[in-house]
C-alpha positions as a LaTeX table, in Angstrom:
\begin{tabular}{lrrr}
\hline
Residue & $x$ (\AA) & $y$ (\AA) & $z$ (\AA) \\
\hline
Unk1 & 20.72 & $-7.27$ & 7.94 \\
Unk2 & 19.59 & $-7.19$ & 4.20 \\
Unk3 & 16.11 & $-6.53$ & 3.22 \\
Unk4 & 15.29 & $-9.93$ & 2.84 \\
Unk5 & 16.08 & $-11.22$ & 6.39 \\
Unk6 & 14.65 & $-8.05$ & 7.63 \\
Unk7 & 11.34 & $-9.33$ & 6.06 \\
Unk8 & 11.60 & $-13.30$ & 6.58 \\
Unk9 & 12.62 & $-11.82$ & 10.81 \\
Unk10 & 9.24 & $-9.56$ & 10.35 \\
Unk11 & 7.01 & $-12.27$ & 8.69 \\
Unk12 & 7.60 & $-14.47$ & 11.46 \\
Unk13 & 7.20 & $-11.57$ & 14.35 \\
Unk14 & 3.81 & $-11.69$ & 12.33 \\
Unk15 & 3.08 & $-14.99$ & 12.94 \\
Unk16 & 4.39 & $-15.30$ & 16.82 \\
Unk17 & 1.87 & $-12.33$ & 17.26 \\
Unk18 & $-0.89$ & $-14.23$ & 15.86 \\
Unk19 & $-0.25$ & $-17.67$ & 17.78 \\
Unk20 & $-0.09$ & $-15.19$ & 20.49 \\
Unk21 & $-3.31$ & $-13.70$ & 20.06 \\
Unk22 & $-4.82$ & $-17.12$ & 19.87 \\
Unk23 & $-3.58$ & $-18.47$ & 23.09 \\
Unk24 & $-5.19$ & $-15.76$ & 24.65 \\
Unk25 & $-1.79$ & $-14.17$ & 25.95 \\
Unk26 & $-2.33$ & $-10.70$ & 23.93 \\
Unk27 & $-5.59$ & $-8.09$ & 24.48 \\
Unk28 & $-6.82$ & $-7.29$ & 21.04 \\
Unk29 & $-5.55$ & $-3.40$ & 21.25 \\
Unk30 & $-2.01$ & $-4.95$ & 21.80 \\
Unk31 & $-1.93$ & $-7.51$ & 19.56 \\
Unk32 & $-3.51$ & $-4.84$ & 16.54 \\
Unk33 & $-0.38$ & $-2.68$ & 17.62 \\
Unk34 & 2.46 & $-5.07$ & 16.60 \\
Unk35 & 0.72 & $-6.59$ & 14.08 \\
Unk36 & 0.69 & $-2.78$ & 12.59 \\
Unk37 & 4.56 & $-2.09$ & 13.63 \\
Unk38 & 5.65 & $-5.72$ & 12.19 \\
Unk39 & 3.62 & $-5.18$ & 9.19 \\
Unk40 & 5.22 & $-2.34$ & 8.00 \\
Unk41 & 8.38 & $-3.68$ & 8.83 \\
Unk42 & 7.59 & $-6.65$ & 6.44 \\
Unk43 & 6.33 & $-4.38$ & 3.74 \\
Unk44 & 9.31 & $-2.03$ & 3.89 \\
Unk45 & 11.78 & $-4.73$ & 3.32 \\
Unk46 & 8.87 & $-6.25$ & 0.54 \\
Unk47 & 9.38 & $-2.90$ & $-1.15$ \\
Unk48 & 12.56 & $-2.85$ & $-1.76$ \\
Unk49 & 13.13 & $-7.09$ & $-2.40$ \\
Unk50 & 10.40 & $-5.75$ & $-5.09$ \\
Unk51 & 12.24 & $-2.37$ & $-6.67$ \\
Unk52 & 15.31 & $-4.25$ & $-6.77$ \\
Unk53 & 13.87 & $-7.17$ & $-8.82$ \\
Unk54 & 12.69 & $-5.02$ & $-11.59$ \\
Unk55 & 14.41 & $-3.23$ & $-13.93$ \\
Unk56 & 12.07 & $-0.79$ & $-14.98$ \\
Unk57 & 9.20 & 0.47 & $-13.38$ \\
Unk58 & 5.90 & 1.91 & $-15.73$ \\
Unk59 & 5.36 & 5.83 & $-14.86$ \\
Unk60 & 2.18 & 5.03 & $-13.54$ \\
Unk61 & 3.48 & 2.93 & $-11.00$ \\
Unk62 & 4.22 & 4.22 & $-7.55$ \\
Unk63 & 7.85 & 4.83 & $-7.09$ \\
Unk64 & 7.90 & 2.02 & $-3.97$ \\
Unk65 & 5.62 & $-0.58$ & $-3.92$ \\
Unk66 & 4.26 & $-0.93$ & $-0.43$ \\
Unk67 & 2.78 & $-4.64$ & 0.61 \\
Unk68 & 0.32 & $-4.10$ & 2.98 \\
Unk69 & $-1.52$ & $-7.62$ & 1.66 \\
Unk70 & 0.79 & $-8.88$ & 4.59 \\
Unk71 & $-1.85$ & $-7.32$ & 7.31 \\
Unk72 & $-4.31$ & $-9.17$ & 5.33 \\
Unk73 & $-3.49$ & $-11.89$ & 5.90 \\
Unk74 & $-3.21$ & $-12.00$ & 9.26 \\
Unk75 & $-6.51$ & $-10.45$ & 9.55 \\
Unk76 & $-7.93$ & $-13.38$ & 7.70 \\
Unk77 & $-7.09$ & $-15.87$ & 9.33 \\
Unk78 & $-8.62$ & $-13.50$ & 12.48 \\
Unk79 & $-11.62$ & $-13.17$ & 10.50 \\
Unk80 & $-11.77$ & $-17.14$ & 9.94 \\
Unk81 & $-11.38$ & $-18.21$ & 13.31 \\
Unk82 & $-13.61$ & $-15.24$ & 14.89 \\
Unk83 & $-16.69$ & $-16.57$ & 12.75 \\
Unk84 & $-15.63$ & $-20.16$ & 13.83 \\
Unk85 & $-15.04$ & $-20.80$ & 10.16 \\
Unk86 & $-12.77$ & $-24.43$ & 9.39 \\
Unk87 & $-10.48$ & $-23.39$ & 6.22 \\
Unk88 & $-10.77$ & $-26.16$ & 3.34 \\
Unk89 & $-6.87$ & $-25.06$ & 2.78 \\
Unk90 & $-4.29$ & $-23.59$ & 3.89 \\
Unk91 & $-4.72$ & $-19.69$ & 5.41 \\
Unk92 & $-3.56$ & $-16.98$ & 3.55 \\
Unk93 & $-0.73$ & $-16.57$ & 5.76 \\
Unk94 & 0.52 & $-20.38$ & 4.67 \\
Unk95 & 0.31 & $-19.09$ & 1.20 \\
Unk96 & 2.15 & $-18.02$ & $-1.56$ \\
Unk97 & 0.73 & $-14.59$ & $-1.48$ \\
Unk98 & 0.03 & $-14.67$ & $-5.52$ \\
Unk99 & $-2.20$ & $-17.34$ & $-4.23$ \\
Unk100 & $-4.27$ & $-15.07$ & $-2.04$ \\
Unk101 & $-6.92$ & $-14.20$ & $-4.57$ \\
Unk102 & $-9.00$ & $-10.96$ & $-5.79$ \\
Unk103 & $-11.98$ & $-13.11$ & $-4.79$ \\
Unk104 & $-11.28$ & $-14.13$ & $-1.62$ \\
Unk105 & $-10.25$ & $-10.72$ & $-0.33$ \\
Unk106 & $-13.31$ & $-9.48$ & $-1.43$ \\
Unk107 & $-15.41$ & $-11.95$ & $-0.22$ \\
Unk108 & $-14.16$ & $-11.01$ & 2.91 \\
Unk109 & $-14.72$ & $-7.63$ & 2.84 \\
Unk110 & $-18.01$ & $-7.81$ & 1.83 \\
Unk111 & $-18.32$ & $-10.11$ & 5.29 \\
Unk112 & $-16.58$ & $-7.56$ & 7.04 \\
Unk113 & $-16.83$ & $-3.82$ & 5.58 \\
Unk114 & $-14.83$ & $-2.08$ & 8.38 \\
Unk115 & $-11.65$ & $-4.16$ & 7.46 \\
Unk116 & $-10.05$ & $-1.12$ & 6.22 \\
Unk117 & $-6.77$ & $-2.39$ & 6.26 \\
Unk118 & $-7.78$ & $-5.28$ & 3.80 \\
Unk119 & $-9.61$ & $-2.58$ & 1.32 \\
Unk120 & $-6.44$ & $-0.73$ & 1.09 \\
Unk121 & $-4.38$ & $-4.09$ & 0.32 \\
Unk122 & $-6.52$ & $-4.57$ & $-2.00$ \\
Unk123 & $-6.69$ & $-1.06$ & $-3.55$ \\
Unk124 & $-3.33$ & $-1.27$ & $-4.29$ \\
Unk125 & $-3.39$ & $-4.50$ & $-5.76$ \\
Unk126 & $-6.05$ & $-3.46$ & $-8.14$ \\
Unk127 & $-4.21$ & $-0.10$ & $-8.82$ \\
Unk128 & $-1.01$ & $-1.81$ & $-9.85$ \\
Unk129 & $-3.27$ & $-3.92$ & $-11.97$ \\
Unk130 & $-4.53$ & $-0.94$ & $-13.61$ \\
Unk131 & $-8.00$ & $-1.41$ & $-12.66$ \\
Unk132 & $-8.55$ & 2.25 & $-11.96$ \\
Unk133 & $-12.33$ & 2.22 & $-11.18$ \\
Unk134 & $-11.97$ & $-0.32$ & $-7.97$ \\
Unk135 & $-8.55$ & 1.03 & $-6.49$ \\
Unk136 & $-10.86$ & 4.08 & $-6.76$ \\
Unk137 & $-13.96$ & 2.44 & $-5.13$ \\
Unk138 & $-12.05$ & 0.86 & $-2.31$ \\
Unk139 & $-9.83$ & 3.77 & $-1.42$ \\
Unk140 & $-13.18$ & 5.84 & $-1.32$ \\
Unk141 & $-15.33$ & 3.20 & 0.43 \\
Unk142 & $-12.31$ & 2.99 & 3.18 \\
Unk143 & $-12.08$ & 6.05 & 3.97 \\
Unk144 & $-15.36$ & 6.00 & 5.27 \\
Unk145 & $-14.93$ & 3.16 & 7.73 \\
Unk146 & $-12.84$ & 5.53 & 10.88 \\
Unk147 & $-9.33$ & 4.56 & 9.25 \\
Unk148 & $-6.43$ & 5.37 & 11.67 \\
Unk149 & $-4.35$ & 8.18 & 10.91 \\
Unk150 & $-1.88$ & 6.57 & 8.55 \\
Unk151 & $-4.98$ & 4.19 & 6.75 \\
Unk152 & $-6.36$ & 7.62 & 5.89 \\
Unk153 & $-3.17$ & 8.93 & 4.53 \\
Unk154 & $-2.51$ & 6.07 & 2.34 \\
Unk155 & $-6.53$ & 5.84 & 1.29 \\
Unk156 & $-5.79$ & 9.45 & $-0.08$ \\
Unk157 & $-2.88$ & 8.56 & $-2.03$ \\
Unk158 & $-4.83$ & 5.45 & $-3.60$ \\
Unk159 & $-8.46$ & 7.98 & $-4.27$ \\
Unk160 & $-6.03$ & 10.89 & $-5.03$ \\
Unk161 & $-3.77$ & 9.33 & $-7.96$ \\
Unk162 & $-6.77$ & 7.06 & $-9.30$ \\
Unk163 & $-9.30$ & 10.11 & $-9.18$ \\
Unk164 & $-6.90$ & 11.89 & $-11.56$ \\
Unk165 & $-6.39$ & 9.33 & $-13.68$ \\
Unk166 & $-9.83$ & 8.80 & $-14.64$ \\
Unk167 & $-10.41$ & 12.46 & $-15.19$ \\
Unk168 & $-10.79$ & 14.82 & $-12.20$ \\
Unk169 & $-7.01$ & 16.45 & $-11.83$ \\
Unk170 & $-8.32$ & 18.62 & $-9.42$ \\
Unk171 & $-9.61$ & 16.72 & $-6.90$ \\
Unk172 & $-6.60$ & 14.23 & $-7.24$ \\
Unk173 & $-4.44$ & 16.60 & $-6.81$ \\
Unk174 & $-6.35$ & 18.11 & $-3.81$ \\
Unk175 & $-6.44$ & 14.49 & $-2.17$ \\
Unk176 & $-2.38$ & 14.00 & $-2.49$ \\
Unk177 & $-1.60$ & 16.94 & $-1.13$ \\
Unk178 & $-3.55$ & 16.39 & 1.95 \\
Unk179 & $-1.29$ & 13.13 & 1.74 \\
Unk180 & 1.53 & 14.67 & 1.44 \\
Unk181 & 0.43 & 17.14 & 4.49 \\
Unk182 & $-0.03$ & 14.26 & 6.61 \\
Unk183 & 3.56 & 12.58 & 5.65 \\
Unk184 & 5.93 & 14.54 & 3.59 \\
Unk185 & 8.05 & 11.67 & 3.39 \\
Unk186 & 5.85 & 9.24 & 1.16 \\
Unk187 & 7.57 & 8.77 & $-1.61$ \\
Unk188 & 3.99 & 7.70 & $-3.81$ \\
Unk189 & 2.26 & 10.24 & $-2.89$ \\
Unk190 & 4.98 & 12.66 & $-4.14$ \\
Unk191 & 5.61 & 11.02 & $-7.16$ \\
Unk192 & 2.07 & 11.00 & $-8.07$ \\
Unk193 & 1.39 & 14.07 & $-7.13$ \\
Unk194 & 4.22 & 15.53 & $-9.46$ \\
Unk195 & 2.92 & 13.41 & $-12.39$ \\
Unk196 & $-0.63$ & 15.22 & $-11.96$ \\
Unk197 & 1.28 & 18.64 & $-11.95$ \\
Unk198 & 3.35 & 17.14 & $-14.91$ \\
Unk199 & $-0.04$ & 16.52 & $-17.18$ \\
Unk200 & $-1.76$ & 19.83 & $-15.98$ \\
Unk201 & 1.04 & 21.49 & $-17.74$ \\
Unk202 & 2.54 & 22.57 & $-14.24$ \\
Unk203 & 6.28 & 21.91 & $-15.44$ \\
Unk204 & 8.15 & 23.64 & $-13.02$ \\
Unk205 & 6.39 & 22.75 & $-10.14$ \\
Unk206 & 6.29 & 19.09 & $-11.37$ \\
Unk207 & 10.21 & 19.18 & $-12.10$ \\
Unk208 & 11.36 & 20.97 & $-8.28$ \\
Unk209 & 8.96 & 17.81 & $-6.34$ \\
Unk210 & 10.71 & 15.34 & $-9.24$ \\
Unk211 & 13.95 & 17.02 & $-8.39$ \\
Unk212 & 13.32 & 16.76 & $-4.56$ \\
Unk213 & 12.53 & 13.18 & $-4.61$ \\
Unk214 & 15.89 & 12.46 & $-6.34$ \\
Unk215 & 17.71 & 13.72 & $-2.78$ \\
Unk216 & 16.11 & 10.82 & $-1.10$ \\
Unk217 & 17.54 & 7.51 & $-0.63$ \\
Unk218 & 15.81 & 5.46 & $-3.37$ \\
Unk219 & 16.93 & 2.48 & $-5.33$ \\
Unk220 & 18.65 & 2.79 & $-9.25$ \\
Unk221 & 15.64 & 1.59 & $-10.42$ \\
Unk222 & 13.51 & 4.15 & $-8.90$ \\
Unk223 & 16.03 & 7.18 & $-9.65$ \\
Unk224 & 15.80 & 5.99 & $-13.50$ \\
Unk225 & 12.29 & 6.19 & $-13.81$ \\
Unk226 & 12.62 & 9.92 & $-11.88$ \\
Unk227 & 15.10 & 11.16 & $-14.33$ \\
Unk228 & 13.44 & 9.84 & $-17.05$ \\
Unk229 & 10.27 & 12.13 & $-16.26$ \\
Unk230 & 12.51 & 14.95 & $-15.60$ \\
Unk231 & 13.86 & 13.94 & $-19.17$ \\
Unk232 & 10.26 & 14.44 & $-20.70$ \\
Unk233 & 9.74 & 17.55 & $-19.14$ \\
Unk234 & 12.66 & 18.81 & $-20.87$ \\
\hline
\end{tabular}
């Protein structure tokens, strides 16, 4: 099964889960638990659909892009119906997700400031935008609300790479390695990590995690932007 079945097959897990919920035929601790498992499903395969697509990716890009906007959506509509709410269109989840706006995701997060999952979708978003200061503010401002385990993992790769950016190495650097602690398999989180140690003047330590991440199974695309660094580094 290619990655883009393997995402249409998740999507509409997604949605079965959700017309579950509403019939009343899931418990809300259940139906939060596959709509995390078929979430990351969906943004797995969205990953790679996405790293395949382009042919280059910016060096301050993550290595994989990971779509998490998919468990926003589903937590919208949630949102909508649990504040009896009629939608004048279409739910996100109907929608072409370049239709799901800044605005509206933070309109509901400022409903709804616990929606962790929804700050970090929208973190990212605003990180691969390159606006720094509110990937910073939402990673922070989530990681404040009792994230789960993994939320708090990716919240410090979002705080930690967007901390250093706009000035503070150290603490960035402090922040992804407690990411990397908590999953030494995240490709971001190593790849940011080794561009902080890159621009601290850290070569060798930046070239053996560059090095290490070019054992994994990643995509062309990804390995050419790793070699390129390496390349730089001399």
């Amino acid at each position: 099964m290619d990655a883009e079945e393997r995402r249409a097959q998740a999507v509409g897990s997604l949605r079965e889960v959700e017309r579950r919920q509403a019939a009343g035929e899931l418990e809300p601790e259940e139906a939060n638990e596959l709509i995390e498992l078929f979430a990351e499903r969906a943004a797995v395969a969205t990953g790679e659909l996405e790293a395949a697509r382009r042919p280059r990716r910016e060096r301050n890009l993550p290595v994989l892009v990971v779509a998490a906007v998919l468990v926003l959506t589903v937590l919208v509509v949630a949102l909508m119906q649990g504040d009896d709410q009629e939608a004048a269109e279409p739910p996100p989840d109907q929608r072409d997700l370049a239709d799901v706006s800044n605005e509206e995701m933070e309109q509901v997060i400022a409903a709804n400031p616990d929606v962790v999952p929804m700050r970090l979708a929208l973190a990212e978003r605003y990180l691969n935008d390159g606006e720094l200061e509110k990937a910073n503010a939402h990673a922070a401002e989530a990681l404040r609300h009792d994230p789960s385990a993994a939320e708090r993992q990716r919240a410090e790769v979002y705080l930690g790479w967007t901390t250093a950016l706009l000035g503070d190495a150290d603490e960035g650097e402090r922040l992804l390695r407690a990411a990397v602690e908590r999953d030494p398999v995240d490709l971001n989180a190593r790849w940011y990590l080794a561009n902080v140690l890159a621009d601290a003047g850290r070569r060798d330590e930046a070239v053996t995690m560059l090095e290490a991440l070019l054992e994994e199974d990643i995509a062309a695309t990804q390995r050419d932007v790793i070699e390129e660094k390496l390349a730089d580094l001399g």
